[in-house]
C-alpha positions in Angstrom: 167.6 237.1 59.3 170.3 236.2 57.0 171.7 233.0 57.7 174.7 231.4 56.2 175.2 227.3 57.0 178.0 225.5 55.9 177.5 222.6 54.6 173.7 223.1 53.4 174.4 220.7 50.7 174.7 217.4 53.6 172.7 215.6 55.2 171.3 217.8 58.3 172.4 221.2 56.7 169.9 220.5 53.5 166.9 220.4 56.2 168.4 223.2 57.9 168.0 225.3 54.8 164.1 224.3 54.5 163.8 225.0 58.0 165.0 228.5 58.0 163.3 228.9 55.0 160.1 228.1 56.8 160.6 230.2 59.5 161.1 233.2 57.4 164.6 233.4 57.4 167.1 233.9 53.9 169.5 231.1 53.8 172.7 231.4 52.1 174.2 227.8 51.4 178.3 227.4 51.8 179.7 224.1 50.1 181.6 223.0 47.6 178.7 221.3 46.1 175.1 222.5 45.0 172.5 221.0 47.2 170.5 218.4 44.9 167.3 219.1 47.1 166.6 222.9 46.3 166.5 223.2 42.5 168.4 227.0 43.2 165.6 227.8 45.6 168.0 228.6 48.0 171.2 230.7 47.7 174.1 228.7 47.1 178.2 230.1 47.1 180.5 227.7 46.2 183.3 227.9 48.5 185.6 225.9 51.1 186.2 226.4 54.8 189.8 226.6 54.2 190.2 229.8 52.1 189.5 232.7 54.8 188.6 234.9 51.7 186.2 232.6 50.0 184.4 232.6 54.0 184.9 236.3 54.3 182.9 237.1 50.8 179.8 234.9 52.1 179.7 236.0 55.5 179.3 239.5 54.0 176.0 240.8 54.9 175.0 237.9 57.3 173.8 238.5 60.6 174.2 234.8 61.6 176.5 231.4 60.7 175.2 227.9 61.3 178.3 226.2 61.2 177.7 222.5 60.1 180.2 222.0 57.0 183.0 218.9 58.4 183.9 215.3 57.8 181.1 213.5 59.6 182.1 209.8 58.4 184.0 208.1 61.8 185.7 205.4 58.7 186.4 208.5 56.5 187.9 210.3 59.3 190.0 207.3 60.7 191.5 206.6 56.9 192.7 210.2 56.3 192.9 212.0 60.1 194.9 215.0 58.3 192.1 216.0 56.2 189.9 215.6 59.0 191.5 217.7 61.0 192.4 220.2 58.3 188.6 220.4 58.0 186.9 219.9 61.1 189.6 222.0 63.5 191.4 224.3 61.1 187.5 225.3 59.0 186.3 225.8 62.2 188.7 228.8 63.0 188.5 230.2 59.7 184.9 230.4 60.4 184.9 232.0 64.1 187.8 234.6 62.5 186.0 236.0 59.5 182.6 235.7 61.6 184.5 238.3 63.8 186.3 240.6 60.9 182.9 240.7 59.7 180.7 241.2 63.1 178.8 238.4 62.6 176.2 238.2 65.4 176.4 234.5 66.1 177.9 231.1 65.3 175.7 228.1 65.7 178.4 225.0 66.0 177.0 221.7 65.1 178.9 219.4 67.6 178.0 215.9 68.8 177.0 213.7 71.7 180.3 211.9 70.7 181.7 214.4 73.0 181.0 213.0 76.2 182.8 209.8 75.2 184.6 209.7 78.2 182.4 212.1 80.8 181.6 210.9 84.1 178.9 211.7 85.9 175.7 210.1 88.1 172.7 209.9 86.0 172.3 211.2 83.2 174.8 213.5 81.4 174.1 217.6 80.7 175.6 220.6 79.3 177.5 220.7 82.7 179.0 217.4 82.9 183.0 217.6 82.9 184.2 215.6 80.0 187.4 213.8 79.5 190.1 213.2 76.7 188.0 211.6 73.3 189.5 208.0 72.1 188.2 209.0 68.8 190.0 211.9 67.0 186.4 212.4 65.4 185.5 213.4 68.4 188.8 215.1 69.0 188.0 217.5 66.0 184.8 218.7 67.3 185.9 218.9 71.2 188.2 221.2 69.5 186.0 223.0 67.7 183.8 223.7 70.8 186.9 224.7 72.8 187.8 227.3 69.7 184.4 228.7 69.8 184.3 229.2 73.7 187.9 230.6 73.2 186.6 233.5 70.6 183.9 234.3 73.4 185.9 234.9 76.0 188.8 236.4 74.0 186.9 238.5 71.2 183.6 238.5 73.0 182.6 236.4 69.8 178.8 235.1 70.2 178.1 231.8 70.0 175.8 228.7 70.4 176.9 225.2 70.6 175.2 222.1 69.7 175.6 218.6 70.8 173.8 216.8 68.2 172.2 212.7 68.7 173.0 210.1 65.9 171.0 212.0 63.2 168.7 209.7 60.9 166.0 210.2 58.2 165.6 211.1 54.3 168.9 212.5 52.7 171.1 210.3 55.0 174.6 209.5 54.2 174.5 205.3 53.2 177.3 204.6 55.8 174.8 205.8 58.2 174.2 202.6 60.8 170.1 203.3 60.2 170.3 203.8 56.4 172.9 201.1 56.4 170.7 198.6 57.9 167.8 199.8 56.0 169.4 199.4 52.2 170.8 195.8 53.7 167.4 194.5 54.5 166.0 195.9 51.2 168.0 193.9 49.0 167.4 190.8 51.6 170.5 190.7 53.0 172.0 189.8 56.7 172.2 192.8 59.2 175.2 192.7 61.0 175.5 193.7 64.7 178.7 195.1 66.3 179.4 193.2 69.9 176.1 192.1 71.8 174.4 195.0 70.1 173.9 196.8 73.7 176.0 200.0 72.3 172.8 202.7 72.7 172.7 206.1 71.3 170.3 208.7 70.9 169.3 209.0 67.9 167.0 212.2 66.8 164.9 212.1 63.4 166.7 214.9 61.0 163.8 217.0 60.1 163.6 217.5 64.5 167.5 218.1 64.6 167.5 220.7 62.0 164.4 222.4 63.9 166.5 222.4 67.1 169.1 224.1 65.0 167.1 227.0 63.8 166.1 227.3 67.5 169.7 227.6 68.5 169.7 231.3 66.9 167.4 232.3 69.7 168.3 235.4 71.6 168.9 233.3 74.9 170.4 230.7 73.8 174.0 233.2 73.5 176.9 231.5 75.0 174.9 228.3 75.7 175.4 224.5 75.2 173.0 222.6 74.7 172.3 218.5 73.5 169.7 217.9 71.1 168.8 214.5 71.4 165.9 212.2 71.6 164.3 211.4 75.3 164.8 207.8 74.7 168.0 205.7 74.0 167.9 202.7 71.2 170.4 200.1 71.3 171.9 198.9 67.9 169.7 195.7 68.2 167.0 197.4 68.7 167.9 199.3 65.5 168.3 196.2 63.3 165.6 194.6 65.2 163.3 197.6 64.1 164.3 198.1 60.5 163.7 194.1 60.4 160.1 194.7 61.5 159.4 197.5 59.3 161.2 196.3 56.0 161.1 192.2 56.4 162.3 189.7 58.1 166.6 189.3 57.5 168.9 187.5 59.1 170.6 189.3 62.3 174.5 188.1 62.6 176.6 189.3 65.5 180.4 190.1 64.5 183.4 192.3 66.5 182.5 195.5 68.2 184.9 198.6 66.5 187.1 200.2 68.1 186.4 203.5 69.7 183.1 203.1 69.6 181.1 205.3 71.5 180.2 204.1 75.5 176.5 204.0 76.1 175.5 206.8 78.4 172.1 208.7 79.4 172.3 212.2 78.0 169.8 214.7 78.7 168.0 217.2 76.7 165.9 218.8 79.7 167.9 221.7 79.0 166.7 222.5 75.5 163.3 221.7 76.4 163.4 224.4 79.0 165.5 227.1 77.4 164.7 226.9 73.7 161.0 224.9 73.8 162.9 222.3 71.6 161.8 218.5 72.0 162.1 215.6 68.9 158.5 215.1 67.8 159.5 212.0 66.1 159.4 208.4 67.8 162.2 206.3 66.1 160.1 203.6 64.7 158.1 206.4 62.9 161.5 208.0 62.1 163.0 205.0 60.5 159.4 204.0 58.9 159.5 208.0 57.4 163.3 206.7 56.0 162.0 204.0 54.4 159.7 205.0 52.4 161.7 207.9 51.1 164.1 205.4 50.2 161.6 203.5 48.0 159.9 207.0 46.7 163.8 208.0 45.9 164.2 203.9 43.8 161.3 204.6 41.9 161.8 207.7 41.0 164.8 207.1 38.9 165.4 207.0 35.5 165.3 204.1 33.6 168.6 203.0 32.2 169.4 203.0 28.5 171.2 201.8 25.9 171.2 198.5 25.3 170.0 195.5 28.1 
């Protein structure tokens, strides 16, 4: 299968590309940058979500789209909401139109947990739960997104898969990340600060796990389906800091003001990926975060020496 994924140059969509590549799938790779982690082993068309024609041209001769390309960053997204929204709302559509000028099978949308911000529900929360208005206009811009893509199916009979991702983590991660935040803190001996009392949970799901829950999302029954991939177990932020404090050295832990719109803790289920697609996170998160660590150091010593003079 020919599979193009937006984004393939990030954080999750660079795994995704090895792990359709290791399924025996072609990846094409759509971003404005080159990925720095395939050496043009993989495909790459420069392009950006918001020309239609630029999307058109790669979706050409694809039978699927992983759709992952957006602004991901909740600070980014808060300082400049337009281009956010531009991006994350307005890429999206370009997307689900040329996927159906073009007859593309299916659209894989990468979404996020994020969503059920506001949900309600006894127990833990599914695929089924009725969610509420976001707080976040991060979460906004891919509530939208999902509601675009359910609006192609029923309109255009456009096939699609939606995703509900947990707080990705791992090698590649963006540094703003909270667990590769903490991490390059504690390496250079600083203090890791805690938002609030540090209860906030979320489930978090090692990246190399995520991006095989992706590939499994272009699976013949998962048409028309939601579904969360996410880790069985929730991990507060102490327990983050506390974690990364065990595995890298003991730092200080300081407690400052939680943010606002932060995310409410909740119990999300994955039970239905488990069932449907056979998809479960292999990873425990202390493993996950030890895997992030030393990839961080293997990345430090890999670098070049500086020259000139010292």
């Amino acid at each position: 299968m020919r599979v193009l994924v937006t984004g393939g140059s990030g954080f999750i969509g660079s795994h995704v590309l090895d792990k359709l590549v290791a399924a025996g799938h072609e990846p094409v790779n759509f971003d404005l940058l080159r990925s720095p982690h395939h050496n043009g082993e993989v495909e790459w068309v420069e392009g950006s979500l918001l020309d239609p024609e630029q999307v058109r041209a790669a979706l050409r001769g694809c039978d699927a789209v992983i759709h992952l390309a957006a602004w991901a960053d909740v600070d980014l997204v808060i300082q400049d909401p337009t281009s956010a929204g531009a991006v994350n709302v307005r890429g999206t559509q370009v997307i689900l139109d040329a996927a159906r000028a073009e007859g593309i099978k299916r659209v894989v949308y990468g979404s996020t947990v994020w969503v059920y911000d506001k949900a309600v529900g006894e127990g833990a929360l599914d695929e089924d739960t009725p969610l509420g208005l976001p707080s976040h206009f991060y979460t906004a811009t891919k509530l939208a997104g999902e509601m675009y893509c359910r609006s192609y199916g029923e309109l255009y009979g456009q096939e699609h898969t939606i995703l509900r991702f947990g707080i990705p983590y791992g090698p590649r991660s963006r540094p703003t990340a909270v667990v590769a935040a903490f991490v390059a803190k504690a390496l250079r001996g600083e203090a890791l600060t805690i938002a609030g009392d540090g209860s906030q949970s979320r489930r978090f799901v090692y990246v190399e796990d995520l991006a095989e829950g992706v590939v499994a999302g272009l699976a013949p029954e998962a048409a028309n389906r939601i579904y969360n991939l996410v880790s069985p177990d929730s991990v507060t932020i102490r327990m983050v800091a506390e974690t990364v404090q065990e595995i890298v050295g003991e730092v200080e832990l300081v407690q400052v003001e939680g943010r606002k719109g932060d995310l409410a803790p909740a119990e999300i289920s994955g039970a239905r990926a488990a069932a449907e697609l056979g998809w479960r996170p292999e990873t425990p998160f202390a493993e996950g975060v030890r895997r992030y660590v030393d990839w961080v150091r293997a990345s430090d010593q890999a670098k070049p020496e500086p020259v000139g003079p010292r």
